[in-house]
C-alpha positions as CSV (number, residue, x, y, z in Angstrom):
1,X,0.0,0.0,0.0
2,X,1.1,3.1,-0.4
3,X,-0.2,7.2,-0.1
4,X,0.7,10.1,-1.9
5,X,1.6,12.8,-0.3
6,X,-0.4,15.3,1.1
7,X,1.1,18.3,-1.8
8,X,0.6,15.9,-4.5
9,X,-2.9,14.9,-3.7
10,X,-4.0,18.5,-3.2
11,X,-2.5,19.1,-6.5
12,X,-4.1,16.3,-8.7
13,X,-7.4,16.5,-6.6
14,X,-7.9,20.2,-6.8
15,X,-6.7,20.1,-10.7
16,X,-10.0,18.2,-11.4
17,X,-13.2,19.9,-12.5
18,X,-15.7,17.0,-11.4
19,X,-19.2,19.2,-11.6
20,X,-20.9,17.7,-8.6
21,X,-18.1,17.8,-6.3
22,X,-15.6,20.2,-6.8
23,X,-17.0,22.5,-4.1
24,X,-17.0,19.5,-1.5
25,X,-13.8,18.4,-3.0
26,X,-11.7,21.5,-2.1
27,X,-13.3,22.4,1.6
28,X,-12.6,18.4,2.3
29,X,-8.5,18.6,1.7
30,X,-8.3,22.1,3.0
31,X,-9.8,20.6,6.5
32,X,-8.5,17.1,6.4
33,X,-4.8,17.0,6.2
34,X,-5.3,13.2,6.2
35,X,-6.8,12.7,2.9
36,X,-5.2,10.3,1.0
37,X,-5.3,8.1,-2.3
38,X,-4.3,4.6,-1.3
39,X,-3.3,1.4,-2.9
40,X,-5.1,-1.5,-2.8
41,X,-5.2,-4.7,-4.5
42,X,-3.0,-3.2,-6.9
43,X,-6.0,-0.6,-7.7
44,X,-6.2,3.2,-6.4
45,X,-8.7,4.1,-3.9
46,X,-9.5,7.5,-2.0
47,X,-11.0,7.9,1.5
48,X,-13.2,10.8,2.3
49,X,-16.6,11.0,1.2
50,X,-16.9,13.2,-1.5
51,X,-18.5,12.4,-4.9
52,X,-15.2,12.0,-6.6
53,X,-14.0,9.9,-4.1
54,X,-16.9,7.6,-4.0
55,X,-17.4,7.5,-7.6
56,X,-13.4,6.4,-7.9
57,X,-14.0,3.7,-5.1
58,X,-17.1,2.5,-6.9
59,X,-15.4,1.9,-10.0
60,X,-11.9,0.3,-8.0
61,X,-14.3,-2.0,-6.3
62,X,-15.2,-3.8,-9.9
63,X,-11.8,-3.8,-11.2
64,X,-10.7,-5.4,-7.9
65,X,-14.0,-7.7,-8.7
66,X,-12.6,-7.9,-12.5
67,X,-15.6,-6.6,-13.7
68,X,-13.6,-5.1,-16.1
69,X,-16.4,-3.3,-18.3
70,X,-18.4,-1.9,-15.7
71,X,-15.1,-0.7,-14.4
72,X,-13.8,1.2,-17.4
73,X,-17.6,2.6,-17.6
74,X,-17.7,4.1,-14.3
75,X,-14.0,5.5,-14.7
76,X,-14.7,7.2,-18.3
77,X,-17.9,8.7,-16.9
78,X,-15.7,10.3,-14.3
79,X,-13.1,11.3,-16.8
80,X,-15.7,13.1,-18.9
81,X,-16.3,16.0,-15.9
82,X,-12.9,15.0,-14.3
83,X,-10.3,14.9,-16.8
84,X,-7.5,15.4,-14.5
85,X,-7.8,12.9,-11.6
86,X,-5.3,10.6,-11.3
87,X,-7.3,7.8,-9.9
88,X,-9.8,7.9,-12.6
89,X,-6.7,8.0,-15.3
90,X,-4.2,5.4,-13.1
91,X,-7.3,2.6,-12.6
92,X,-8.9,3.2,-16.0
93,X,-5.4,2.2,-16.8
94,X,-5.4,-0.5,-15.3
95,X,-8.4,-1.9,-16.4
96,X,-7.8,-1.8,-20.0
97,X,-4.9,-3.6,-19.8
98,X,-6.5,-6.5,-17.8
99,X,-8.6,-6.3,-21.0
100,X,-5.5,-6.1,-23.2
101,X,-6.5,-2.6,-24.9
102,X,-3.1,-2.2,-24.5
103,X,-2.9,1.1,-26.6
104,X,-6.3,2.4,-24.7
105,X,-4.1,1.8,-21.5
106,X,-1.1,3.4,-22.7
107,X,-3.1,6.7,-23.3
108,X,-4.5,6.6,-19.3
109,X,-1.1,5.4,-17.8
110,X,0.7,8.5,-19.8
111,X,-2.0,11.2,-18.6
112,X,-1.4,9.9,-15.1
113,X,2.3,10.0,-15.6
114,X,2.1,13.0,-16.6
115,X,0.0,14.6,-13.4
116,X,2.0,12.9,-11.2
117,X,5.6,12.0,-12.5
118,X,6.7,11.3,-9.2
119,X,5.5,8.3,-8.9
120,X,7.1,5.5,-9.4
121,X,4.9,2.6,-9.3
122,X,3.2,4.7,-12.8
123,X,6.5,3.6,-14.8
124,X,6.8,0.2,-13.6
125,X,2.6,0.0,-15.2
126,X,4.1,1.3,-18.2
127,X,6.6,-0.9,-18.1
128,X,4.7,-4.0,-17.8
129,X,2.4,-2.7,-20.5
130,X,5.2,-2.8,-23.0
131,X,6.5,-6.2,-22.0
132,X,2.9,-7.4,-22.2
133,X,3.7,-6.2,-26.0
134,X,6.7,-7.6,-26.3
135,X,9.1,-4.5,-26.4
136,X,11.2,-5.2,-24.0
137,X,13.9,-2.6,-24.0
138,X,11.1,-0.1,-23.7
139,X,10.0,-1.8,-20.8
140,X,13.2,-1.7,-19.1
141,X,13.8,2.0,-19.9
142,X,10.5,2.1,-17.9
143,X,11.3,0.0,-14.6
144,X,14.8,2.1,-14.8
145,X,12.7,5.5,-14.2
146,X,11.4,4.1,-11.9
147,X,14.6,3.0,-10.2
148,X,15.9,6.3,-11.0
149,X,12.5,7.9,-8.7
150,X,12.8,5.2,-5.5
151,X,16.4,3.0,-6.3
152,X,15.1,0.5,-3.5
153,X,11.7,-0.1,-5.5
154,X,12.0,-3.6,-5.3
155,X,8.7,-4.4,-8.3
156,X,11.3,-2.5,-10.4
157,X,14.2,-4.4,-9.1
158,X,12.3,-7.8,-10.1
159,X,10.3,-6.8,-13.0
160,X,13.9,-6.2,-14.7
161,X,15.1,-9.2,-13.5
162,X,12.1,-10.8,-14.7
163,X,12.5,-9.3,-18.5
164,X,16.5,-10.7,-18.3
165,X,15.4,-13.9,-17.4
166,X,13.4,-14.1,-20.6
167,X,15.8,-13.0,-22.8
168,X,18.0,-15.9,-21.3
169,X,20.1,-13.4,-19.8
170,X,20.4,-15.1,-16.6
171,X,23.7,-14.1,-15.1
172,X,22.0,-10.1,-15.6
173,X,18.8,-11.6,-13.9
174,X,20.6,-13.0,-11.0
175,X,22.2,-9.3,-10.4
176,X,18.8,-7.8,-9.9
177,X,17.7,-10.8,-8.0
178,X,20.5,-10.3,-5.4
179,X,19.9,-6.9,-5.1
180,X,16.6,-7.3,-4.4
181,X,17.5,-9.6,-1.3
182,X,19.9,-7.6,-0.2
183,X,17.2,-4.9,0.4
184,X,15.0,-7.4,2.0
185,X,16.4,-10.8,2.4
186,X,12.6,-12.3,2.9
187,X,11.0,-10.5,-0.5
188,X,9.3,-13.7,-1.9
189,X,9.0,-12.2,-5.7
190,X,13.4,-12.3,-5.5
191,X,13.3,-16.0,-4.1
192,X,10.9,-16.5,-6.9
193,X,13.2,-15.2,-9.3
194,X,16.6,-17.5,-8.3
195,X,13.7,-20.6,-9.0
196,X,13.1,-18.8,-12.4
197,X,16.9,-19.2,-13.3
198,X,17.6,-22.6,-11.9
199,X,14.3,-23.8,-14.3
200,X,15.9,-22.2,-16.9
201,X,18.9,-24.4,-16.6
202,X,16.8,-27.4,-16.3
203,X,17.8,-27.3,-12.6
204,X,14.4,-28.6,-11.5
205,X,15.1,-30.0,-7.6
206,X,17.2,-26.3,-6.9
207,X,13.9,-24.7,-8.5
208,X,12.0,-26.7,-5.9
209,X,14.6,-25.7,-3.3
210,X,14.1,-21.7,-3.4
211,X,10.2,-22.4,-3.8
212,X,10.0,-24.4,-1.0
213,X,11.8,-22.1,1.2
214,X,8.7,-19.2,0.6
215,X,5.9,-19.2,3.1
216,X,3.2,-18.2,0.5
217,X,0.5,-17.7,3.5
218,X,2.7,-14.8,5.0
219,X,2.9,-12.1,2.3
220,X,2.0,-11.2,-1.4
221,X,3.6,-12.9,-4.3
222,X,3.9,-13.4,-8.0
223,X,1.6,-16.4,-8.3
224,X,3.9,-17.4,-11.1
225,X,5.3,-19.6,-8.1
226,X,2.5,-22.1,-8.4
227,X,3.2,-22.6,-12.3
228,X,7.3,-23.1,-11.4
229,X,6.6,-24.8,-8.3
230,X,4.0,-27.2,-11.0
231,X,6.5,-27.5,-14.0
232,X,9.4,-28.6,-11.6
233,X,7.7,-31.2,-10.0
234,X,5.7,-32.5,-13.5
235,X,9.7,-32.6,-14.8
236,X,10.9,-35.1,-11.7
237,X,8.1,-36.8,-12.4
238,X,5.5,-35.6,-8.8
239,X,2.4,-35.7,-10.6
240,X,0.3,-35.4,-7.5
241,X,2.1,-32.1,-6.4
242,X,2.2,-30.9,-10.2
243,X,-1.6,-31.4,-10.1
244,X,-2.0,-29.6,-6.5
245,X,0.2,-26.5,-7.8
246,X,-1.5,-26.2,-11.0
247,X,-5.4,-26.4,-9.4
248,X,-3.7,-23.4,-6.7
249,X,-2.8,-21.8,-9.8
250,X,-5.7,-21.7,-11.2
251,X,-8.0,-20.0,-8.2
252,X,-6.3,-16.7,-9.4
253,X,-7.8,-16.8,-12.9
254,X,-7.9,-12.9,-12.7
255,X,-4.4,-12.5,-11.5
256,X,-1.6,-10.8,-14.2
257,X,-0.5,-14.2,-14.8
258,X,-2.9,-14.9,-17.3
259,X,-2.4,-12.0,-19.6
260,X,0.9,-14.0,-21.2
261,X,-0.6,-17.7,-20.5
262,X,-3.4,-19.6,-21.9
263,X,-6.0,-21.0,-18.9
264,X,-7.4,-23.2,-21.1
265,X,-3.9,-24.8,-20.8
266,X,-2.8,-24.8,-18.0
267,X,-6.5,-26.3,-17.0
268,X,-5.0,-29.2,-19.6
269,X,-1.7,-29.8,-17.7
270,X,-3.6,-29.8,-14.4
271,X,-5.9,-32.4,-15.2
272,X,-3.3,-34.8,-17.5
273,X,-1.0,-34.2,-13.7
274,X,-3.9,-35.7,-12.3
275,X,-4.1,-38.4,-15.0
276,X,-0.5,-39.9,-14.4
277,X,-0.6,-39.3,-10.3
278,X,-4.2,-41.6,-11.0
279,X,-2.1,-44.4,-12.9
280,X,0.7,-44.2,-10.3
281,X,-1.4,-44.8,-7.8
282,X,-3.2,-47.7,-9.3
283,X,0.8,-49.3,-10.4
């Protein structure tokens, strides 16, 4: 979670012209030194009651939901007599690319960079965007702003580690990985990435090792660990925790993961998992 500071939210709140609530709007931040935008779920929120506040937290609630459409409906409605507020532009954002409008995103995520280029978690969105595309040096210029706003950021820190990784770059991917431990030795997403690299290398039991050694129940993580923690064990030949890992996997059907991988497939190797554990057992 995180909150913007106070001079930064009077800035984006007050630069927005919403008709029904501007009045409201302005005496609320002048007497509340506490209002805030906030993060949660990955999604913007505001506290306060006014009407572009609610309206916002009306709209986050369906994108956290994934109600993707009714989302995007209620954010555009506010961006017609709100043009400027970041939470409308950063969450409409969001949604699209859940949708993969990728190029309607882009246009949201740039107004919002633009309002509030301080913030760094708006580059590393921009970021992902383009590696959802598949341009990959943009998307590292990105994660490096970031770095350049916050150099302890560690979703930039992994996110480039991440794009290195793909490229096969792995000695690269296992700098940013390091650094990101050394910033916080328990940061599951960095543990995450070491099991990325030793899969790579067809290093399947030291894959198993690192994601063994994450206590999933105790903090937020890159549920790509259930699809490494699945592939490993299919590849030694653990059916029954292949097929465990994979049906885990799939409870988070709305989760980033399955912008770059097909559910219909995964769904296939879970249940053919299932298929050899079944014929193991009977053997």
């Amino acid at each position: 979670m995180f909150s913007l500071p106070l001079k930064t939210a009077i800035v984006i709140l007050l630069s927005c012209s919403f008709c029904f609530a501007q009045d409201e709007l302005t005496v609320t931040i002048a007497q509340n030194p506490k209002y805030s935008i906030y993060e949660k779920d990955g999604v913007l929120f505001c506290t306060g009651n006014t009407q572009a506040a609610l309206h916002n937290n009306k709209g986050a609630d369906r994108l956290v939901a994934n109600d993707l459409d009714n989302a995007i409906e209620i954010f555009q409605e506010g961006l017609k007599h709100s043009p400027l507020f970041y939470p409308f532009l950063f969450n409409c954002g969001i949604a699209c690319m859940r949708k993969r409008e990728f190029d309607a995103a882009r246009i949201y995520l740039e107004k919002a960079m633009h309002i509030v280029p301080e913030n760094p978690k708006i580059y590393i969105l921009m970021g992902e965007l383009y590696a959802l595309t598949g341009r990959e040096g943009d998307a590292l210029i990105y994660f490096r702003k970031a770095l350049q706003i916050n150099r302890k950021e560690l979703k930039a820190i992994i996110k480039i580690g991440n794009v290195y990784v793909q490229r096969d770059q792995l000695e690269l991917a296992q700098r940013y990985f390091d650094a990101a431990l050394k910033i916080n030795p328990q940061y599951p997403d960095a543990v995450i990435g070491f099991a990325k690299i030793h899969f790579k290398k067809g290093e399947y039991y030291k894959a198993l090792i690192w994601l063994k050694s994450i206590d999933v129940a105790k903090a937020d993580y890159d549920k790509a660990y259930h699809y490494y923690f699945a592939e490993s064990s299919f590849k030694l030949k653990d059916y029954k925790t292949a097929y465990e890992q994979y049906e885990k996997l799939l409870q988070f059907k709305n989760d980033v993961f399955f912008l770059t991988h097909s559910y219909a497939l995964i769904e296939h190797k879970m249940n053919l998992s299932r298929q050899f554990a079944e014929l193991e057992h009977v053997e």
